[in-house]
Structures are given as structure tokens and as C-alpha cells.
C-alpha positions in Angstrom: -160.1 -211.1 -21.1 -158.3 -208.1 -21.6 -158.5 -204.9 -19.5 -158.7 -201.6 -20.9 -157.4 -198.2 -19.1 -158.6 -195.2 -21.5 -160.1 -192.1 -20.3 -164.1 -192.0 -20.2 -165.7 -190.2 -22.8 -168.4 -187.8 -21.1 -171.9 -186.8 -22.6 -174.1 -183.9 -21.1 -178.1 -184.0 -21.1 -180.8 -182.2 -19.5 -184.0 -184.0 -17.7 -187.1 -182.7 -19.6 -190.6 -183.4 -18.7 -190.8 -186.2 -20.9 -188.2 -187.8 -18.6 -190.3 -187.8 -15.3 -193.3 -188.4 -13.7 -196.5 -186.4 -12.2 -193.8 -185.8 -9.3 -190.6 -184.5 -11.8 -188.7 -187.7 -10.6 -187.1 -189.2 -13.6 -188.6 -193.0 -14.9 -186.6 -195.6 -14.1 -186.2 -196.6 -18.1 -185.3 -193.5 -18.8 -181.9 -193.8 -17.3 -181.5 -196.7 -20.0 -182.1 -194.3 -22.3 -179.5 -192.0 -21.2 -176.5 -194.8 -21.1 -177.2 -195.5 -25.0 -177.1 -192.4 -26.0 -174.1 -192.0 -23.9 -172.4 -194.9 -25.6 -173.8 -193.9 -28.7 -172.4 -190.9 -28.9 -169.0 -192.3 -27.5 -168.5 -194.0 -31.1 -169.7 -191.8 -33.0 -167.1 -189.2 -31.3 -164.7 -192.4 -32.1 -165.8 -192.2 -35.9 -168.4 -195.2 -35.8 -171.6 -194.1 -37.0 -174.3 -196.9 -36.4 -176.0 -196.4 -39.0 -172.6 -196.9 -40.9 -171.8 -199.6 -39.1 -175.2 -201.5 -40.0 -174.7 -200.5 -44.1 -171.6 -200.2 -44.9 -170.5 -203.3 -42.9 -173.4 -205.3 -42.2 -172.8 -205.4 -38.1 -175.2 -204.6 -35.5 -174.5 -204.1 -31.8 -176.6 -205.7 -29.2 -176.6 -204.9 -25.7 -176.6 -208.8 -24.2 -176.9 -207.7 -20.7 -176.7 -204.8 -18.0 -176.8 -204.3 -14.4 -178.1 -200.4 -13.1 -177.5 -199.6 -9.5 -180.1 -196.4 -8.7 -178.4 -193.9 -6.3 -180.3 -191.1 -6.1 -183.2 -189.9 -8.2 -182.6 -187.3 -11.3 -185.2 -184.9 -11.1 -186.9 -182.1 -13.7 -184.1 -180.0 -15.5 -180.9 -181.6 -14.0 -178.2 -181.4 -16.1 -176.4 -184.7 -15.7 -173.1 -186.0 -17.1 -172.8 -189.7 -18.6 -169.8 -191.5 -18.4 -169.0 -194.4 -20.9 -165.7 -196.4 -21.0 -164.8 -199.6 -22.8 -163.9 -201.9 -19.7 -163.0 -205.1 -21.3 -163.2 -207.3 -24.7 -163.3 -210.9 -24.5 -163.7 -212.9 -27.7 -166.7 -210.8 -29.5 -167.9 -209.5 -26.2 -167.3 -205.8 -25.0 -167.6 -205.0 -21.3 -168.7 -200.5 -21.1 -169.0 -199.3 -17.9 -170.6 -195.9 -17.4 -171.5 -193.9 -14.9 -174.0 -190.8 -14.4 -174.0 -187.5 -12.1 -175.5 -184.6 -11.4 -173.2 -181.4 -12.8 -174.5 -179.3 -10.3 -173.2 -181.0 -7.3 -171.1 -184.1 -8.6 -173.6 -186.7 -7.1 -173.3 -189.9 -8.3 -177.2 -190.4 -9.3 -176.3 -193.9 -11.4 -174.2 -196.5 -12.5 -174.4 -199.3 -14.8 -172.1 -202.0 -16.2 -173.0 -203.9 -19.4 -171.7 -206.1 -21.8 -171.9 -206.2 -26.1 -171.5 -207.8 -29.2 -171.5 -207.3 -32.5 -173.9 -209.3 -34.6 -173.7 -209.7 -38.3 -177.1 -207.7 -39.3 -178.5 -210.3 -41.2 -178.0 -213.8 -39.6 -177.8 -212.3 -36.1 -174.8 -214.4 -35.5 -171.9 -212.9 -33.4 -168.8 -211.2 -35.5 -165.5 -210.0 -34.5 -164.9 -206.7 -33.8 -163.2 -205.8 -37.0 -159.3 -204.2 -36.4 -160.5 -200.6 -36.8 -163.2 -200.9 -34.5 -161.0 -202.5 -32.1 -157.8 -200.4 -33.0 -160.3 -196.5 -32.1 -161.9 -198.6 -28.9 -159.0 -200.1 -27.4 -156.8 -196.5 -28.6 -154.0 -199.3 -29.7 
């Protein structure tokens, strides 16, 4: 497995009231929300569209698992900060690691680790991270 020291990238969004309940307390899936488009945006601020990705290429990326540890609640018009860093590769599996807090204050409201893979689009079968994936990712 190799280990990966790069800088997070960071992503800003605002809670809206689509985000939360009758009380203005964020749903718990919407914090899942918030890491993709974290990590979304992360490649696409690396130069790997998705969309791209899927027609160009004919690779997907799956999310094969995640663990979220809940800190504190987001609430109604936070403005929170997501975190996303590549943490490890291993074969065709990508370990991200991100983390969310509140700007205002700099509490830690959520983590989550994950791991990835790449899938060719049509069989569903894992690929390799093709070298300029792997070169912007791993900033080699």
C-alpha cells in the first residue's frame, strides 16, 4: 500500500433548508452528500471531469465503502468547509480521507474515511487507475 502526503483540497458549502429537519439540524445522509461533492469537486479541480471520465474513457468510480464518525450536528445556514485527501492506493483501490468543519468556529462537525475504485463502465469490472489519473492524484 502506498501512503500519500499532499495537501487537502478544501470545498465550501452552505446548509440550506433542504439540508435539515423540522428542527434545522442537518439529515444524517446529507453529510454523504457533502463528502462527494467534496471529492467531486477535488478532481475536477485536478482536471478529471466525471462525466469525462465515463465517455471519453469508459471508467466509473464507485465508492466500495465508508465509515462517518458524527461530531457535532451542522445546523441551518452553516457554512462548513470539506476536506478531501487521497490517503492511499493499493492495487485499483483509492483510500480519501475527508474531513468537515464549521468556518465559523473551526469545529470539527465530521469525518469520514472511504475507499474507491475505478470500474470499467460497461462490465463493472475493476480497472487501473490509468498514469494520468494516478500521476494528478498522487502529484508524482
Amino acid at each position: 500500500m502506498t501512503e500519500l502526503k499532499k495537501a487537502p483540497f478544501v470545498w465550501a458549502l452552505r446548509v440550506y433548508f433542504e439540508d435539515t429537519d423540522a428542527g434545522g439540524v442537518v439529515y444524517h445522509s446529507r453529510y454523504l452528500n457533502f463528502f462527494e461533492r467534496a471529492r467531486t469537486e477535488m478532481l475536477r479541480d485536478l482536471g478529471v471531469s466525471q462525466t469525462g471520465l465515463k465517455d471519453q474513457h469508459g471508467l466509473i468510480w464507485v465508492v466500495l465503502d465508508i465509515q462517518v464518525t458524527f461530531r457535532q450536528a451542522a445546523k441551518l445556514d452553516d457554512e462548513l468547509l470539506v476536506s478531501c485527501e487521497l490517503a492511499w492506493t493499493k492495487g485499483v483501490r483509492q483510500g480519501f480521507r475527508q474531513e468537515m468543519t464549521r468556518k465559523s468556529d473551526g469545529v470539527l462537525v465530521a469525518k469520514a474515511e472511504l475507499s474507491a475504485a475505478l470500474l470499467h463502465a460497461d462490465s463493472h469490472r475493476p480497472a487501473r487507475v490509468p498514469p494520468w489519473i494516478r500521476k494528478v492524484l498522487t502529484n508524482e
